[in-house]
Structure formats: C-alpha cells, structure tokens
C-alpha positions in Angstrom: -1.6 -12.1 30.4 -1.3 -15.4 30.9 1.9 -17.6 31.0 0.8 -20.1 28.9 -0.6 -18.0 26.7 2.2 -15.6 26.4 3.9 -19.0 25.6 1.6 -20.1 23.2 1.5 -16.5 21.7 5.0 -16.8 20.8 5.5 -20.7 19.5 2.7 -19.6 17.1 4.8 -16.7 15.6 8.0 -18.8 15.2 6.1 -21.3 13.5 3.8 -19.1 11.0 7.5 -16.8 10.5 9.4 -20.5 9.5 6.3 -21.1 7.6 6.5 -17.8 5.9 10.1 -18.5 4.9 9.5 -22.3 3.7 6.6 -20.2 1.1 9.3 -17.6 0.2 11.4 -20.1 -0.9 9.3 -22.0 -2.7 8.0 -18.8 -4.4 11.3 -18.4 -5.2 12.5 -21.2 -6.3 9.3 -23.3 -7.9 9.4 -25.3 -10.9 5.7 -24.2 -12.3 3.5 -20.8 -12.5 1.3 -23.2 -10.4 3.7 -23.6 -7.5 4.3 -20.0 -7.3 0.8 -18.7 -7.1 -0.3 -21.4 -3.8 3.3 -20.1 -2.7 2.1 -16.8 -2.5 -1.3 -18.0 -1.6 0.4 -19.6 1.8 2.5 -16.2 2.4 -0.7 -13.9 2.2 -2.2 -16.8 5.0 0.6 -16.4 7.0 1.4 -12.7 7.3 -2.2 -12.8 8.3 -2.1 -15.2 11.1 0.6 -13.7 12.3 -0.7 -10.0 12.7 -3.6 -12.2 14.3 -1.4 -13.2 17.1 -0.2 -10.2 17.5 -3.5 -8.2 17.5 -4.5 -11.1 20.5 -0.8 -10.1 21.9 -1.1 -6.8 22.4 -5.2 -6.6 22.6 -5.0 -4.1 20.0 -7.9 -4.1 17.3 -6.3 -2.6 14.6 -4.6 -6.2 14.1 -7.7 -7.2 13.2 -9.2 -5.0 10.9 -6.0 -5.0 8.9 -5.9 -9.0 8.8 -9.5 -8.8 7.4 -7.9 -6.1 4.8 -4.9 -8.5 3.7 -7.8 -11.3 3.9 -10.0 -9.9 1.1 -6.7 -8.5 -1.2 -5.4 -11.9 -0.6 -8.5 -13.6 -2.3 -8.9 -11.3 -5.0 -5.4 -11.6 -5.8 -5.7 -15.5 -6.1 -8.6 -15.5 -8.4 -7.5 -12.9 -10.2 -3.9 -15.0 -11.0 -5.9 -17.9 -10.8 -7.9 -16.9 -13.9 -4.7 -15.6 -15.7 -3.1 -18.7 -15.8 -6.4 -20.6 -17.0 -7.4 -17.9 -20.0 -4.1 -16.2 -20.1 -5.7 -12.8 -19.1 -7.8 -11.2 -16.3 -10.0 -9.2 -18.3 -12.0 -10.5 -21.1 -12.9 -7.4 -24.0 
C-alpha cells in the first residue's frame, strides 16, 4: 500500500471517530427530539464511513457489504423516526 494512502487511510478514521463522538454527544445531550434524531442520523453516516476505510484498508469486501447493510437500516430508521415525530406514530390502523 501506498504511503500516502496508508496516511490518508488513517487521518480519515481519526476524523469520522472525533466526528462520531461530537454526534454522541450531541445525541446525548440535545435540547429537541429533532436534534437527537440528525444526531443519530450523523452517527449511522459515520460508523459507515468508517468500516468504508477500513474495508479499502485491509482490501477486504465484507466492509462493504456490511456498510451497504448499516446504509439501508440507517435510512429506514430515519424515516421511520422521522414520521414519528411528525404524526406521533409509525404505523397508521
């Protein structure tokens, strides 16, 4: 592998990791509902940028097909709280 990409390889995970603490906190620690749902929105992004960098770190595909796993979970998850906070429930009878 390459040196500056080695280099590269690990700048990114310190940054997405002290991004993925800044979102813990602020799921922690937010004011509204709001705030905690694009909190959690941000840590679902994260974790899967960083097993992205890691799948291109090791050259390992399984990476990969579990970032595309957290990816769709991730979404459904936001609509699905995204909804609840509008209506005040997920599914309508």
């Amino acid at each position: 592998m390459n040196a500056v990409l080695y280099w590269a390889g690990i700048f990114a995970l310190g940054c997405f990791a002290l991004a993925l603490g800044c979102a813990t906190l602020r799921l922690l620690r937010g004011p509204t509902p709001q705030d905690r749902v694009l909190a959690l929105d941000t840590m679902y992004i994260n974790g899967l940028l960083i097993l992205l960098v890691l799948g291109i770190r090791f050259g390992s595909s399984i990476y990969f097909d579990i970032a595309l796993l957290i990816g769709l979970f991730g979404f459904v998850g936001s609509a699905a709280l995204a909804k609840f906070l509008l209506k005040g429930e997920v599914i309508e009878p």
